[in-house]
C-alpha positions, -999 to 999 in steps of 0.1 A, spaced: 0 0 0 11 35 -9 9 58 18 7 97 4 -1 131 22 -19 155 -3 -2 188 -2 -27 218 -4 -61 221 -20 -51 253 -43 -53 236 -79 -87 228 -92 -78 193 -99 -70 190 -58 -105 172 -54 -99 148 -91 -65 137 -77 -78 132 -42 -107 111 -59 -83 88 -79 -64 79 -45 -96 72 -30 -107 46 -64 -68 32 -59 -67 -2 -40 -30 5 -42 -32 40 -22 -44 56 10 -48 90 23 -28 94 54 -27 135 59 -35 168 45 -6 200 48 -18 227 31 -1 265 30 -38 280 38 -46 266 72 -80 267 74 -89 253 40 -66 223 48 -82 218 79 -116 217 60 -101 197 31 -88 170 61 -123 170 80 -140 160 40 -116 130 40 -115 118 75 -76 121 78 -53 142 98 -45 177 92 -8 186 101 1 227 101 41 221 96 53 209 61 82 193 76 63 169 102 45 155 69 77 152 49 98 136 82 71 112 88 79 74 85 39 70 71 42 87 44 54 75 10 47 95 -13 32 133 -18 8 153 -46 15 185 -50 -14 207 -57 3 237 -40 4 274 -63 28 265 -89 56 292 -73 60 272 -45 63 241 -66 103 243 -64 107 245 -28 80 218 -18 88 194 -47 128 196 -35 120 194 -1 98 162 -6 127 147 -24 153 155 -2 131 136 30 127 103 2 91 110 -4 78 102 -43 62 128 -60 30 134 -82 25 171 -90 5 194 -114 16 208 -144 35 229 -153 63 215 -129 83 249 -127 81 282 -141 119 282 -157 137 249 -178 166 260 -150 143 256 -120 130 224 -136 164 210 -143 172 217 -108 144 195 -95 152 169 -115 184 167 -102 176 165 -68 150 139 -75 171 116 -95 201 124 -69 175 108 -40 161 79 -62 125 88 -61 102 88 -87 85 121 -96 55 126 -122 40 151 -133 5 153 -146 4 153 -185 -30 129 -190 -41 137 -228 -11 118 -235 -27 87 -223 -59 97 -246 -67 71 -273 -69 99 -297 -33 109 -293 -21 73 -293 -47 71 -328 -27 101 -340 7 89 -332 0 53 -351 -11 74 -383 24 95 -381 46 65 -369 28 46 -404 38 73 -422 1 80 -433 2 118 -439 36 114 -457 59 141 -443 40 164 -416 39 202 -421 19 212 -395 -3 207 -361 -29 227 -350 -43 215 -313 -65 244 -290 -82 236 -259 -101 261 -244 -131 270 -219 -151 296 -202 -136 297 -168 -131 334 -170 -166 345 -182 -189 361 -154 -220 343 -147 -250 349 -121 -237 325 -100 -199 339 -103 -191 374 -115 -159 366 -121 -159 334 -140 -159 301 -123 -121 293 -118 -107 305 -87 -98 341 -84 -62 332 -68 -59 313 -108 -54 353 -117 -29 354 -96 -1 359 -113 32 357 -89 12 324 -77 1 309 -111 30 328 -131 4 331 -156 -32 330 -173 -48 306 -198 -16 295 -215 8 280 -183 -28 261 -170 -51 253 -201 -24 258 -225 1 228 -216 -26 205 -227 -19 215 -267 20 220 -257 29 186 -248 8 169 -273 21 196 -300 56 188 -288 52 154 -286 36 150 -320 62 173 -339 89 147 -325 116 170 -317 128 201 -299 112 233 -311 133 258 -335 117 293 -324 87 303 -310 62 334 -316 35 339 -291 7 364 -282 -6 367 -248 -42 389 -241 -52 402 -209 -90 409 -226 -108 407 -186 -97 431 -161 -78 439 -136 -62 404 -141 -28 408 -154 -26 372 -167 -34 362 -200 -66 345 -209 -67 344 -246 -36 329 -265 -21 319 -295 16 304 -296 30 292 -330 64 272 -329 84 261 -356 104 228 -346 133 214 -357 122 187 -383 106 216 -402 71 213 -385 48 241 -378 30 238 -343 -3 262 -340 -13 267 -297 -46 284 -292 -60 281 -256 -87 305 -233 -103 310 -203 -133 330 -228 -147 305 -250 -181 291 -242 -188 260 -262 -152 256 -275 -144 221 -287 -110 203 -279 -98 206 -317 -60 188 -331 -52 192 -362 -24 171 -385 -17 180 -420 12 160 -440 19 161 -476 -4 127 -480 -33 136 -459 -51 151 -429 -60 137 -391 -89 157 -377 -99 153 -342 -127 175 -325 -138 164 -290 -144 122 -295 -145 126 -337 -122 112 -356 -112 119 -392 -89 109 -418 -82 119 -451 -51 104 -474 -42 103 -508 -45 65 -509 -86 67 -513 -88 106 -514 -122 104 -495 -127 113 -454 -130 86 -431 -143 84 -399 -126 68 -379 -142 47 -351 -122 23 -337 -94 38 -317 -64 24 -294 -71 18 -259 -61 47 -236 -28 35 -216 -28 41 -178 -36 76 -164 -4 95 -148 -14 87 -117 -16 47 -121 15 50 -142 32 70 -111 20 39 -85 31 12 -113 65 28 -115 71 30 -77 60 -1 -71 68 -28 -102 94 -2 -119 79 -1 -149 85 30 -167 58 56 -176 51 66 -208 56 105 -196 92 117 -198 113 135 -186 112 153 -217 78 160 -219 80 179 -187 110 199 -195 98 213 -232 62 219 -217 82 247 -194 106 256 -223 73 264 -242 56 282 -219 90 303 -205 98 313 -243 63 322 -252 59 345 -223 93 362 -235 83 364 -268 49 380 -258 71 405 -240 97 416 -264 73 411 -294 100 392 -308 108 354 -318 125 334 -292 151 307 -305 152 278 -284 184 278 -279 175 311 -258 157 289 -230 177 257 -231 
């Protein structure tokens, strides 16, 4: 049995993660630390465990295997190193850090303590990436030329019930969150764009919108990045789009993948006609099973290292680029 602590409530996917302990025979609860007192203590009292105020006591505590970090992603550094340094595993949020240097830093202390550390990138379990990966690896588009992937909602628009949208206001937060729409709903299209493309990015071209006030993060973007094997990589993510389907996009010289929500289309030269496509791969284990299998049977997950590095890379670049209203080479962040 894997014993973790959950370490604060602050993400919105606090409850999801919590959830997927709870439906794990292979995992227990055993306390809640959280950097806002009182909501930990609530969030403990939900789940029937106990509450502990000092960070340390949780991370020092024989009964504890393993932690999720849903703590604002600025004090994912400090936490995440701290956890690695006491032996504890680690399943975090994305993005893992804000810079590739702070990234590479964790990973170094994580690897230096032999624990295993993942962080949550789950549309790469999907069966419509693994569908799309199949139709590149067969060489079924011919040579790819471009992927367009956007994923978007309406967190940020007001409602009756919440004026200010229905994320958290602290999600506007920017020295908390480092960012809007693109470093939360944006790494979704990054890692499967940079996954896709197969290979580091080239430069990257990004513009951030601040549309709602008197945030000062972005909640409207579009990021294009070219990538080394000549692929173009389109980004588009929001917190202001109501009805917005989960879109990705693959255009070779032979054909065309389409993908909107659970549709699946594909067009090649071979029959020149659009197929739907019905019958898709089965979805491989979600990060949080592939986390437990890998502590536990050492079987390595299908999320990498490098996954979790480009993902920041991405997101550090576009926010430069959106800055300087310039293109930023990769070799400018790595």
């Amino acid at each position: 049995m894997l014993n973790v602590a959950l370490l604060s409530r602050w993400h919105v996917h606090a409850d999801d993660y919590a959830n997927q302990v709870r439906g794990n025979d292979d995992m227990t609860i055993t306390m809640v630390w959280d950097e806002d007192l009182e909501r930990g203590k609530q969030w403990a009292q939900e789940l029937g465990v106990p509450f502990e105020a000092e960070l340390d006591e949780v991370l020092s505590d024989d009964r504890v295997d393993g932690v999720i970090v849903n703590t604002p992603t600025n004090l994912h550094k400090k936490v995440i190193i701290k956890a690695a340094q006491y032996k504890k595993h680690i399943f975090t949020e994305k993005i893992l850090a804000f810079t590739i240097q702070d990234c590479q830093e964790i990973m170094r202390v994580v690897e230096n303590n032999g624990i295993h550390l993942m962080v949550s990138l789950p549309r790469l379990t999907d069966s419509y990436y693994l569908y799309a990966q199949y139709v590149l690896d067969r060489g079924l588009l011919g040579r790819l030329t471009l992927i367009r992937c956007r994923f978007a909602h309406n967190g940020a628009v007001p409602s009756d019930n919440s004026p200010s949208g229905w994320l958290p206001d602290y999600f506007f937060n920017k020295e908390q969150s480092g960012g809007g729409a693109l470093i939360d709903l944006g790494a979704h299209p990054i890692y499967l764009t940079n996954r896709l493309a197969g290979g580091a990015a080239k430069e990257i071209s990004a513009t951030l919108q601040s549309i709602r006030e008197p945030y000062d993060v972005d909640d409207n973007a579009l990021v294009t990045i070219e990538y080394e094997a000549g692929v173009l990589g389109v980004v588009e993510t929001s917190f202001l789009s109501s009805g917005s389907p989960f879109q990705l996009e693959l255009y070779g010289t032979e054909g065309t993948l389409l993908i909107e929500d659970e549709k699946v289309k594909l067009k090649t030269n071979t029959d020149n006609t659009w197929v739907t496509v019905d019958e898709l791969p089965s979805p491989l284990l979600m990060p949080m099973e592939q986390w437990v299998k890998s502590i536990k049977h050492h079987i390595e997950p299908t999320i990498t290292k490098e996954d979790v590095l480009h993902l920041t890379a991405i997101n550090q670049a576009a926010s430069l680029s959106n800055t300087t209203g310039q293109k930023v080479k990769w070799s400018d962040i790595i």
